[in-house]
N, CA, C and O atoms as a DFTB+ gen file, in Angstrom:
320 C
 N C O
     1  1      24.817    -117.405     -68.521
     2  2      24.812    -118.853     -68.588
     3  2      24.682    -119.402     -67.174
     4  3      25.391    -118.970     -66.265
     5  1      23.600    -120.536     -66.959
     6  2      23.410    -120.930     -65.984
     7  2      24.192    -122.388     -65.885
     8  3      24.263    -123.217     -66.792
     9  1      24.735    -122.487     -64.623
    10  2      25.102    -124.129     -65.192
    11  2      24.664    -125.227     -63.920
    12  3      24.742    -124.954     -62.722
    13  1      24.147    -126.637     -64.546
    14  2      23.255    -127.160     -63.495
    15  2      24.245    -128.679     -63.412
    16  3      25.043    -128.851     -64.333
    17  1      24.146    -129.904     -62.131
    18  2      24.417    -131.180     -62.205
    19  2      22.893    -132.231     -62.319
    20  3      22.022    -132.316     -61.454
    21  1      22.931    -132.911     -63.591
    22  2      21.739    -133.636     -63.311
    23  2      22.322    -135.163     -63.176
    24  3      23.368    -135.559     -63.692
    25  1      21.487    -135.879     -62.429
    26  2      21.705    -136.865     -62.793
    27  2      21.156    -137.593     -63.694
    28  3      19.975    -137.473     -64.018
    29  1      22.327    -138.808     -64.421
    30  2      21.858    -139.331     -65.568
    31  2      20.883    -140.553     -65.553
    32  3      20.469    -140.894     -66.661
    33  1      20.439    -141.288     -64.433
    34  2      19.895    -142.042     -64.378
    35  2      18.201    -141.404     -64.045
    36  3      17.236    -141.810     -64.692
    37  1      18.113    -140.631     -63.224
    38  2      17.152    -140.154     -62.601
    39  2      16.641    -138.782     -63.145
    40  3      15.462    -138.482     -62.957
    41  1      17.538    -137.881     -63.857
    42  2      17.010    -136.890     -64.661
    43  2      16.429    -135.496     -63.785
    44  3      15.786    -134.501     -64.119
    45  1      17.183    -136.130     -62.121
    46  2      16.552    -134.739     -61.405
    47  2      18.376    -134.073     -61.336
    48  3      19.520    -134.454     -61.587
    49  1      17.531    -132.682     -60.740
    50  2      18.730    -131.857     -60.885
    51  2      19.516    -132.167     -59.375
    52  3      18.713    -132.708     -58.615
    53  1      20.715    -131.991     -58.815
    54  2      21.422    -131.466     -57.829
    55  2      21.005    -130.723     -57.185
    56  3      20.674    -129.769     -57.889
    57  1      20.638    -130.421     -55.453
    58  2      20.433    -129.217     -54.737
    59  2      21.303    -129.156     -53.772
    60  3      21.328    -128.297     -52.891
    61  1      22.260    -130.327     -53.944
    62  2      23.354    -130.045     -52.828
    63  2      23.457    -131.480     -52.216
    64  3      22.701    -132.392     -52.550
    65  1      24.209    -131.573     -51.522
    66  2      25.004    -133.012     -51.182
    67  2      24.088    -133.706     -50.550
    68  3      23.523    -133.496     -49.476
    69  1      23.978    -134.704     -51.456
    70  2      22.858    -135.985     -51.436
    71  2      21.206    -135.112     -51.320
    72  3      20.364    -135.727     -50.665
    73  1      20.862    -134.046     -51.792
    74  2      19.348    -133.601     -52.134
    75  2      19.068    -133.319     -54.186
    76  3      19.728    -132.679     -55.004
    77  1      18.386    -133.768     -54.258
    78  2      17.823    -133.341     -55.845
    79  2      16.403    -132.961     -55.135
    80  3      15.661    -132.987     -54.152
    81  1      16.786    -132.421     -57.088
    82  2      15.496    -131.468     -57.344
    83  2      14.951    -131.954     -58.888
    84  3      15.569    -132.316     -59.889
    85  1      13.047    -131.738     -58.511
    86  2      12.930    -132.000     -59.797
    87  2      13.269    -130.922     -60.792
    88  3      13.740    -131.340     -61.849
    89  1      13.115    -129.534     -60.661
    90  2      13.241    -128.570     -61.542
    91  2      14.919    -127.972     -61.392
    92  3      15.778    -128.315     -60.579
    93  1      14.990    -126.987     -62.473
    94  2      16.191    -126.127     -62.529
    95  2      16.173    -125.202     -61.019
    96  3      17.104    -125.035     -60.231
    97  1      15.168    -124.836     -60.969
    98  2      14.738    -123.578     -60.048
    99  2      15.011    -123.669     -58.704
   100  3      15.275    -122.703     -57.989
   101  1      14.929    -125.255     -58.213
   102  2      15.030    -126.023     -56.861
   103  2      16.637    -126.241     -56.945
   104  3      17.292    -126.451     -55.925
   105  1      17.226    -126.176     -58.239
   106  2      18.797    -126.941     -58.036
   107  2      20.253    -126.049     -57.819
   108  3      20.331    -124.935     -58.338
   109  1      21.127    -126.470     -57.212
   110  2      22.133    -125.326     -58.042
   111  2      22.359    -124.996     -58.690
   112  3      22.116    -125.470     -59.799
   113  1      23.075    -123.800     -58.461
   114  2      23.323    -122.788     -59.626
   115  2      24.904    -122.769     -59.681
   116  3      25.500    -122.507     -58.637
   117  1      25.642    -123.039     -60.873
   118  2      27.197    -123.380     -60.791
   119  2      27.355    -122.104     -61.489
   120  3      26.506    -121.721     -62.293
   121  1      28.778    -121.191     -61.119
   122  2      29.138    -120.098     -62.041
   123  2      29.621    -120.720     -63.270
   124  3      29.824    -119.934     -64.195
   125  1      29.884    -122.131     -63.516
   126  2      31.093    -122.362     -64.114
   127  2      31.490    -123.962     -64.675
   128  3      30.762    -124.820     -64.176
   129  1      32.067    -124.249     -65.206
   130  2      31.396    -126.150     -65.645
   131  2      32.820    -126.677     -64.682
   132  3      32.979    -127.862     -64.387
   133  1      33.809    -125.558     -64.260
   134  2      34.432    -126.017     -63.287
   135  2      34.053    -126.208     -62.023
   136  3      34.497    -127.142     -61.356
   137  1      33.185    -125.333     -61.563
   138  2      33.232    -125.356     -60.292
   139  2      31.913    -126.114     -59.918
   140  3      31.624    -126.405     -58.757
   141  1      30.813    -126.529     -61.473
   142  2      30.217    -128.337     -61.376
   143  2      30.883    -128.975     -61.093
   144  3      30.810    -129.481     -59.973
   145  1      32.017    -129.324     -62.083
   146  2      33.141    -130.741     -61.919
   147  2      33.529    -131.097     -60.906
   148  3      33.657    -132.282     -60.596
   149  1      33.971    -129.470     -59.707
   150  2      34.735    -129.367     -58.506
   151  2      33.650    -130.025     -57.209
   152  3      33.711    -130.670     -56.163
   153  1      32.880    -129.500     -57.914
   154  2      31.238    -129.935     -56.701
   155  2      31.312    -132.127     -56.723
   156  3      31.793    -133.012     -56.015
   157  1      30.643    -132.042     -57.778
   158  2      30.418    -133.436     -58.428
   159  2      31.491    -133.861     -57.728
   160  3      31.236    -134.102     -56.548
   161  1      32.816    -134.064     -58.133
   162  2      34.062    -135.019     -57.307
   163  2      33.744    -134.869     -55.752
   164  3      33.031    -135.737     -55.249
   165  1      34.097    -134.100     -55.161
   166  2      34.167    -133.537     -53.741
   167  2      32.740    -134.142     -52.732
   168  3      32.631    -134.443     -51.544
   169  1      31.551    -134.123     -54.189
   170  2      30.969    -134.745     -52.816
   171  2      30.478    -135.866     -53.415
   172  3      29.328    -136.059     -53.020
   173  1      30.728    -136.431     -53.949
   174  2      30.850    -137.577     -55.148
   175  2      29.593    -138.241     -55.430
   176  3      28.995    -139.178     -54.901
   177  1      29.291    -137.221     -56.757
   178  2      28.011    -136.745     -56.948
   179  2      29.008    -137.478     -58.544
   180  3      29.722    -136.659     -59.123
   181  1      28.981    -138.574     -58.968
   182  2      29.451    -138.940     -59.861
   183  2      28.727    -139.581     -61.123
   184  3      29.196    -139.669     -62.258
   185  1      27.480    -140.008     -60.676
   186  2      26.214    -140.333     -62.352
   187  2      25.933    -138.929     -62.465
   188  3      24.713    -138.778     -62.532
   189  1      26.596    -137.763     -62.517
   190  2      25.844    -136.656     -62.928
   191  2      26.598    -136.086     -64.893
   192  3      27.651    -136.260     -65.506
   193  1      25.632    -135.583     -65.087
   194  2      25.713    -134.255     -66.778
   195  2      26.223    -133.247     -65.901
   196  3      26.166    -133.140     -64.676
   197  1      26.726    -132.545     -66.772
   198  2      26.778    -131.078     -66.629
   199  2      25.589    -130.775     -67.574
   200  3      25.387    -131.417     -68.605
   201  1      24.780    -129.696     -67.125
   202  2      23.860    -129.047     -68.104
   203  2      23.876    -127.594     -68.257
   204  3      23.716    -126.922     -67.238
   205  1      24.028    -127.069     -69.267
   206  2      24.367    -125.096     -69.800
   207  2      23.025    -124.873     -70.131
   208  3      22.273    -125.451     -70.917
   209  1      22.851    -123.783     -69.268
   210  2      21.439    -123.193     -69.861
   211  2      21.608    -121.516     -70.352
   212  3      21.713    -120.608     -69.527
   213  1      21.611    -121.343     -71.557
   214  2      21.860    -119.885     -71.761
   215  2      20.729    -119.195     -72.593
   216  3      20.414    -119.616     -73.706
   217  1      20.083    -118.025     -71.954
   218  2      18.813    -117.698     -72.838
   219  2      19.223    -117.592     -74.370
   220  3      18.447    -117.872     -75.284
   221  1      20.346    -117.218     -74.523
   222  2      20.339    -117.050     -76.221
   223  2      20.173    -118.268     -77.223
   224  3      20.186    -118.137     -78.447
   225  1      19.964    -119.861     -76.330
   226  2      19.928    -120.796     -76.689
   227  2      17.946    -121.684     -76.396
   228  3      16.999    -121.862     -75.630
   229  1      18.459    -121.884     -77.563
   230  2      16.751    -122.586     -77.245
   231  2      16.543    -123.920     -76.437
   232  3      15.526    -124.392     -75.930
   233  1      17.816    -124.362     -76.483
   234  2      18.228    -125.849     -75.659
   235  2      19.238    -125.767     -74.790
   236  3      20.064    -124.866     -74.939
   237  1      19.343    -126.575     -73.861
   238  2      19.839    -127.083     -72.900
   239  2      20.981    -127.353     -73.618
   240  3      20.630    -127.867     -74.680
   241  1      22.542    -127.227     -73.535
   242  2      24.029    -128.035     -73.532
   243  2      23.884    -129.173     -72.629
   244  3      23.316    -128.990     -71.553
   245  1      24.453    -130.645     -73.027
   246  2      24.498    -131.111     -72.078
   247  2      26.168    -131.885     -72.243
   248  3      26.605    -131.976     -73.390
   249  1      26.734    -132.229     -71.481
   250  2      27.966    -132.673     -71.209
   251  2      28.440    -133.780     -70.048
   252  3      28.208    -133.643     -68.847
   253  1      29.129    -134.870     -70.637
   254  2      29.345    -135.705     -69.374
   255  2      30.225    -135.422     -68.477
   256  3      30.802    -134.432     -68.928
   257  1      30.713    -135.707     -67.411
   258  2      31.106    -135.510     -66.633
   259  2      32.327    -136.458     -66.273
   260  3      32.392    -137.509     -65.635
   261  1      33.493    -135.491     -67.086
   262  2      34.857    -136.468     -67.079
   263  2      36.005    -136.366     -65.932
   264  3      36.369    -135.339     -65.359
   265  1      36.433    -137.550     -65.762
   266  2      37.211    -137.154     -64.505
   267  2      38.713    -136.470     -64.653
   268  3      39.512    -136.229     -63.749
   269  1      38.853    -136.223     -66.137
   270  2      40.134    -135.068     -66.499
   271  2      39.530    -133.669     -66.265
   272  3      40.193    -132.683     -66.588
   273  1      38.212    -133.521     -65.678
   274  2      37.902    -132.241     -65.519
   275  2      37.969    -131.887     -64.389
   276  3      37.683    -130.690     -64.360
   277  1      38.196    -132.271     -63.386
   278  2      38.473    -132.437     -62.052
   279  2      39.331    -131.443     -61.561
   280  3      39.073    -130.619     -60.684
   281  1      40.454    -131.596     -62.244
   282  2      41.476    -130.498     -62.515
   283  2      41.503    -128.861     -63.019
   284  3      42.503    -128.144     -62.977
   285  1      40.267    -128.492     -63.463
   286  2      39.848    -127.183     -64.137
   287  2      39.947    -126.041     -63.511
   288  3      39.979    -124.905     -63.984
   289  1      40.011    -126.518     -62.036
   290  2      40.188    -124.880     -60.875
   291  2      41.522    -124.888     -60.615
   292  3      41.929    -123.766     -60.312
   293  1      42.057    -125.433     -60.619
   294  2      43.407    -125.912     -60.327
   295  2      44.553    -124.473     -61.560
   296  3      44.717    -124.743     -62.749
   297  1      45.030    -123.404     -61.074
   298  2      45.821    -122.507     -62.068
   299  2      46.847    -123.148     -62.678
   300  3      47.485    -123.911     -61.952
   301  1      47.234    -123.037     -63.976
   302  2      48.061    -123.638     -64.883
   303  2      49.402    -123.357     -64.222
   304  3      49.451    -122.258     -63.669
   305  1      50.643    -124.198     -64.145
   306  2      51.801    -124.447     -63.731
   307  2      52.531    -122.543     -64.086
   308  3      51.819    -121.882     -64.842
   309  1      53.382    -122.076     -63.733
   310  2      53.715    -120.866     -64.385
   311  2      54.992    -121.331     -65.404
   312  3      55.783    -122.090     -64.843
   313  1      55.271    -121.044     -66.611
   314  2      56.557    -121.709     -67.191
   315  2      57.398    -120.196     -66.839
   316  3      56.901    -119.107     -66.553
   317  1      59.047    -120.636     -66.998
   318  2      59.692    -119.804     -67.126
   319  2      60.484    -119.475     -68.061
   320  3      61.140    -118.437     -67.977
């Protein structure tokens, strides 16, 4: 699974802080829809989708980009 930031107004992909791209190929490559979310906030890359690209899929996932996700790298509290 590949995972990309597009923006929603403009429909190009992310290549890194303040550059787009028109294609997938030109854009980043996220391991992870966290470490999109983590990107997007940080350099506040905020009209963006998350987009999943996985060959076993014939389409694109696409997902907005919520600011409770912000939090996703962040390790869960430990209970005792």
């Amino acid at each position: 699974m590949r995972v990309f930031l597009r923006n929603t107004k403009t429909r190009l992909f992310c290549a890194g802080a303040d550059r787009w791209a028109v294609t997938r190929e030109q854009a980043l490559t996220f391991d992870n829809v966290a470490q999109a979310t983590d990107f997007a906030f940080n350099e506040n890359v905020l009209e963006a989708e998350i987009v999943l690209r996985c060959d076993l899929l014939s389409r694109e996932v696409v997902m907005p980009l919520l600011p409770e996700w912000r939090d996703l790298c962040q390790p869960a509290p430990v209970r005792a």
